[in-house]
N, C-alpha and C positions, 0 to 999 in steps of 0.2 A: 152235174148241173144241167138238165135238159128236163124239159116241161115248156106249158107255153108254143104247142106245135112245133119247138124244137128237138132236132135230133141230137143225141148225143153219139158223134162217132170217134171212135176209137184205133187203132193200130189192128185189132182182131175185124172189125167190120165193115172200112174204111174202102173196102176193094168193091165191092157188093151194092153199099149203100151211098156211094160217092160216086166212082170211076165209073160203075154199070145203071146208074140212074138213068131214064129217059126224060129225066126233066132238069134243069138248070140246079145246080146246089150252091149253095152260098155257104160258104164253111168260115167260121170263126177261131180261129187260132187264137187263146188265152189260155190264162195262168189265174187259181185264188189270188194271188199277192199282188196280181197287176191292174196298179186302181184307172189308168186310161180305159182296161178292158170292161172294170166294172162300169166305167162312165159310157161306154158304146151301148152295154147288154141290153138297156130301155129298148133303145133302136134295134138292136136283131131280133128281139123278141117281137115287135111290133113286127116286124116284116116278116117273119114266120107264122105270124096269123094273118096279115093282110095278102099273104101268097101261096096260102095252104091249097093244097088240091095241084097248083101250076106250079112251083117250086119249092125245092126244100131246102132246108133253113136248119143249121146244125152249129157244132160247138167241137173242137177239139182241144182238148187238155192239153198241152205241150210239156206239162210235167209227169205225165203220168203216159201218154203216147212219145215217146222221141222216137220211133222209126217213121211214121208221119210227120213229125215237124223234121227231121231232118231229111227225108226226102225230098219236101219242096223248100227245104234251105228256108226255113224260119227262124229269124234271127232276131227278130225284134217284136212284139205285141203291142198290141192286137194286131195281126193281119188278117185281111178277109181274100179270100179265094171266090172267085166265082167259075166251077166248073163246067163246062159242057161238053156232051160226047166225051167225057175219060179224060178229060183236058181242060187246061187251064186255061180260059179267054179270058179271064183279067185279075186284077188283084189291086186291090190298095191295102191302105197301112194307115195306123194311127186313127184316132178318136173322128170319124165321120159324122154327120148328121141323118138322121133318116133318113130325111129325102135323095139325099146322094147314094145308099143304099139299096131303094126304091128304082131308080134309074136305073142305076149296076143291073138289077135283075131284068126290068124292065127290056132293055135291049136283048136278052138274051132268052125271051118269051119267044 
C-alpha cells in the first residue's frame, strides 16, 4: 500500500530510506485489518503530498515487516514515528487529525 507520494518501507529498505534520509520521515506503522489505521490513511496521504520535496511520508506493514516493528517496540496501531537524523524525535499513537500531523512534521522542518 504506497502511492499517493507515499513510501512504502519495509525491513529490506528501512536503513537507507528512513535512518539515512536528510529530511524528516514520518513513518506509519499499520496493518490491512486495522480499521483505526484505515481511518488515519486520508491524513498521511494528504501530508505526503502537502510535504513532498521537504519530507517523507511512508507506511510500514507491521505484518509483513516485524524486524522493524519490533525494533521500535510497536505494539499497538497505528503508530506514527517521526524520524530525524536516524532517530526518533517523536511519536504518537492512535487515530490523529491532519492537522496534528501537519505540526509533528512541521517542527521538525
Amino acid at each position: 500500500m504506497a502511492g499517493n507520494g507515499l513510501v512504502e518501507f519495509t525491513d529490506q529498505n528501512f536503513e537507507e530510506q528512513v535512518l539515512k534520509s536528510d529530511k524528516p520521515v514520518l513513518v506509519d506503522f499499520w496493518a490491512t485489518w486495522c480499521m483505526p489505521c484505515r481511518a488515519i490513511s486520508s491524513a498521511v496521504e494528504s501530508v505526503a503530498q502537502q510535504f513532498s520535496g521537504r519530507a517523507v511520508v511512508g507506511k510500514v506493514n507491521v505484518d509483513d515487516n516485524i524486524n522493524v516493528t519490533a525494533r521500535y517496540h510497536i505494539t499497538g496501531i497505528p503508530a506514527l514515528l517521526l524520524f530525524k537524523n536516524g532517530e526518533v524525535a517523536e511519536q504518537l499513537s492512535g487515530v490523529k487529525p491532519k492537522e496534528e500531523l501537519v505540526k509533528l512534521i512541521e517542527r521538525h522542518l
